[in-house]
Jmol script that loads the backbone (N, CA, C; Angstrom):
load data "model"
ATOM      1  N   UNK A   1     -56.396-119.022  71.636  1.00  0.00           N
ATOM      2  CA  UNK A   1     -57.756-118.536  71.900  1.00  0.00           C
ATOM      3  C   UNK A   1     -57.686-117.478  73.007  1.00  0.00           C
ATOM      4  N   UNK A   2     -58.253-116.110  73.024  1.00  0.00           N
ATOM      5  CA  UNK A   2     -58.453-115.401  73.677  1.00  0.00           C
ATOM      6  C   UNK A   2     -59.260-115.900  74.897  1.00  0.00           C
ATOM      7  N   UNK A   3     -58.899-114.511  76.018  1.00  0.00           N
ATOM      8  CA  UNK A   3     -59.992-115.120  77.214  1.00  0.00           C
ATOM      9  C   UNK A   3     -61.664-114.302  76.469  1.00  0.00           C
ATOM     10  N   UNK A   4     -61.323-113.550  76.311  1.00  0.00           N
ATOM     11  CA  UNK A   4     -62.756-113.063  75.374  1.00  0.00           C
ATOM     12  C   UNK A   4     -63.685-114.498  74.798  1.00  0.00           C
ATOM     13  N   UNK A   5     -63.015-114.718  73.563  1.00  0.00           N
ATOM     14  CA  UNK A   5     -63.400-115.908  73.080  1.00  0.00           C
ATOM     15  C   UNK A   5     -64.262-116.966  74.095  1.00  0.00           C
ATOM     16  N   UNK A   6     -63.043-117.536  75.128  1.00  0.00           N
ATOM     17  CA  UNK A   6     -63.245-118.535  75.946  1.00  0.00           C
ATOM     18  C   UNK A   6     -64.819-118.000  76.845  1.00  0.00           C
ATOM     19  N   UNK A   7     -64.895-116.689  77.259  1.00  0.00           N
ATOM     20  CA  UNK A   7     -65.409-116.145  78.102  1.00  0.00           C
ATOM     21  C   UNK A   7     -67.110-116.017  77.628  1.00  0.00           C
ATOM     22  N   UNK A   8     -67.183-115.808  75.944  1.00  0.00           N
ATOM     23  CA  UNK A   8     -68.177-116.122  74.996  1.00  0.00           C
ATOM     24  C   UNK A   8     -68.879-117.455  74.882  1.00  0.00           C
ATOM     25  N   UNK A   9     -67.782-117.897  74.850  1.00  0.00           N
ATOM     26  CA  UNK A   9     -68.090-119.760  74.671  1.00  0.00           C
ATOM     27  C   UNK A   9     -68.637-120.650  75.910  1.00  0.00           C
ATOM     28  N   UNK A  10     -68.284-119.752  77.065  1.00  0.00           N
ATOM     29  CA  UNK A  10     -68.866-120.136  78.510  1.00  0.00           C
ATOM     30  C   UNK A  10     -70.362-119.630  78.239  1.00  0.00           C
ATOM     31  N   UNK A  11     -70.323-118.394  78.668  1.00  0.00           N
ATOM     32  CA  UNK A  11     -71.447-117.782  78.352  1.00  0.00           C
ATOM     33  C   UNK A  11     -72.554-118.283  77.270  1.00  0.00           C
ATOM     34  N   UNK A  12     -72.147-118.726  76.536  1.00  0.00           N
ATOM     35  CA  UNK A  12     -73.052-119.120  75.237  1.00  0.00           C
ATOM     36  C   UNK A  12     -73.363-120.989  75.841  1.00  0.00           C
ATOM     37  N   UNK A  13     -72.513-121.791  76.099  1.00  0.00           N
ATOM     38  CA  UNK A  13     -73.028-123.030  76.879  1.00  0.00           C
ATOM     39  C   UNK A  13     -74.013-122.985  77.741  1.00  0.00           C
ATOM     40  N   UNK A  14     -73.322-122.087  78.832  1.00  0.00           N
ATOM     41  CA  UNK A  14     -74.146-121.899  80.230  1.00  0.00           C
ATOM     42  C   UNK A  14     -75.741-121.482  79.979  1.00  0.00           C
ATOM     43  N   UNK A  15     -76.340-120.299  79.231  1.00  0.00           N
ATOM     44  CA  UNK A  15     -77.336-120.130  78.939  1.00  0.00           C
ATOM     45  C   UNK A  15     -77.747-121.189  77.953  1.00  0.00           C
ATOM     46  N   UNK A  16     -77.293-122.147  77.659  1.00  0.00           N
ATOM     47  CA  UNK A  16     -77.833-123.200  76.991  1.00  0.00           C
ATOM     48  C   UNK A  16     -77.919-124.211  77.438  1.00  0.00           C
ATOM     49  N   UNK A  17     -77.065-124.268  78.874  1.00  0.00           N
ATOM     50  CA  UNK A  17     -77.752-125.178  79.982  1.00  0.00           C
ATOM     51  C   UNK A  17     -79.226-124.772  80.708  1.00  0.00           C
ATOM     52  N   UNK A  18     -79.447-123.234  80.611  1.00  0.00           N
ATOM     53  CA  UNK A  18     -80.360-123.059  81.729  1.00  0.00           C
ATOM     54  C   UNK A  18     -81.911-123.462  80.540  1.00  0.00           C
ATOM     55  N   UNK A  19     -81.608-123.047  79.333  1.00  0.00           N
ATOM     56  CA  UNK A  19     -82.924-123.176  78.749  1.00  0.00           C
ATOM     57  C   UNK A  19     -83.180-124.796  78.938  1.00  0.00           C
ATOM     58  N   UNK A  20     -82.363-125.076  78.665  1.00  0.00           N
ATOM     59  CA  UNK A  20     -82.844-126.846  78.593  1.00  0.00           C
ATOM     60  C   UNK A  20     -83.287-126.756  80.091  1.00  0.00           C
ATOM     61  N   UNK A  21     -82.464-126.340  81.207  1.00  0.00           N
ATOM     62  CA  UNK A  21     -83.251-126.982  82.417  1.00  0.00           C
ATOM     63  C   UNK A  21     -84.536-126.280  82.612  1.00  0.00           C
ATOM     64  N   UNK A  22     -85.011-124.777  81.792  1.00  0.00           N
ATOM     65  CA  UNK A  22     -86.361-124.656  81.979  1.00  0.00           C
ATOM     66  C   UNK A  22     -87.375-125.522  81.136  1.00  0.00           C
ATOM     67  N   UNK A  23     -86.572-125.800  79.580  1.00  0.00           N
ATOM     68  CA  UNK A  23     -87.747-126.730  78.995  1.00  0.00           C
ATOM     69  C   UNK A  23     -88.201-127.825  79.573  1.00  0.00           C
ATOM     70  N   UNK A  24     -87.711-128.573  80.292  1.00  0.00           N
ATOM     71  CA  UNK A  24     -87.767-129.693  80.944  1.00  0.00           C
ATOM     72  C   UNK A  24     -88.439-129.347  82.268  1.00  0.00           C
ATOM     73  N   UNK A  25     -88.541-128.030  82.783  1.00  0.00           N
ATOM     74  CA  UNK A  25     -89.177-128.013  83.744  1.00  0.00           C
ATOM     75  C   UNK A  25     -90.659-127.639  83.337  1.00  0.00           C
ATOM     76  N   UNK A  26     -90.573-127.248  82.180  1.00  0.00           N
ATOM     77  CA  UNK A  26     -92.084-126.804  81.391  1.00  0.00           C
ATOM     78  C   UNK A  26     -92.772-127.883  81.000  1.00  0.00           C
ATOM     79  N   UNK A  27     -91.856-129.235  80.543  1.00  0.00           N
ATOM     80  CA  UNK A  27     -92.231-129.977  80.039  1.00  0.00           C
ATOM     81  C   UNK A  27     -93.012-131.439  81.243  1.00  0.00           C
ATOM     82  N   UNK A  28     -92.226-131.034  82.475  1.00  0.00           N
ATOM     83  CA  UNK A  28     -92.354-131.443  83.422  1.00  0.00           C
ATOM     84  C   UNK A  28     -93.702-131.190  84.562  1.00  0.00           C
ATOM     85  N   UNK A  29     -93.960-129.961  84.420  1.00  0.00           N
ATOM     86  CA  UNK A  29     -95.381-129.178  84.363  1.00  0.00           C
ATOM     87  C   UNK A  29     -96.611-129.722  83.772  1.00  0.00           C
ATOM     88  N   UNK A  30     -95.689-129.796  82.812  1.00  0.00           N
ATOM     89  CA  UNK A  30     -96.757-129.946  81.523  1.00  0.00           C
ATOM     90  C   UNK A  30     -97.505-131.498  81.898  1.00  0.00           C
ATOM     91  N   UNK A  31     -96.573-132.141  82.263  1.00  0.00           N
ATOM     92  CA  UNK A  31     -96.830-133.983  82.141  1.00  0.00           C
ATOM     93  C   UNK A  31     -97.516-134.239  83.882  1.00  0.00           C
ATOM     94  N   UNK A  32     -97.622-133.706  84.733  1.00  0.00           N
ATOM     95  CA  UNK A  32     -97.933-133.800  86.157  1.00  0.00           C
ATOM     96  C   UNK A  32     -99.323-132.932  85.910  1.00  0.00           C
ATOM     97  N   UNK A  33     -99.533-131.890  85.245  1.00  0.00           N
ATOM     98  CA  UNK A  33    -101.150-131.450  85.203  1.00  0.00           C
ATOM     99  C   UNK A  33    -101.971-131.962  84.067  1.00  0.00           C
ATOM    100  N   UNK A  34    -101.032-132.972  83.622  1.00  0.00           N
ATOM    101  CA  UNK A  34    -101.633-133.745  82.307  1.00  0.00           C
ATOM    102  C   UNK A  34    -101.541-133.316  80.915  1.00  0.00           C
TER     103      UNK A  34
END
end "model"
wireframe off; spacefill off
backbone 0.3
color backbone group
């Protein structure tokens, strides 16, 4: 496996960590103003 590859595959996790931690912060919003 290339570092390219590897470097994609980070990249592509990582922004798929941050959405989840915004849905959850939306969702989290969401449940505290009712």
């Amino acid at each position: 496996m290339t570092t390219l590859n590897v470097a994609r595959v980070y990249l592509r996790v990582s922004t798929e960590d941050h959405d989840l931690q915004r849905q959850e912060a939306i969702i989290g919003n969401a449940r505290t103003s009712g």
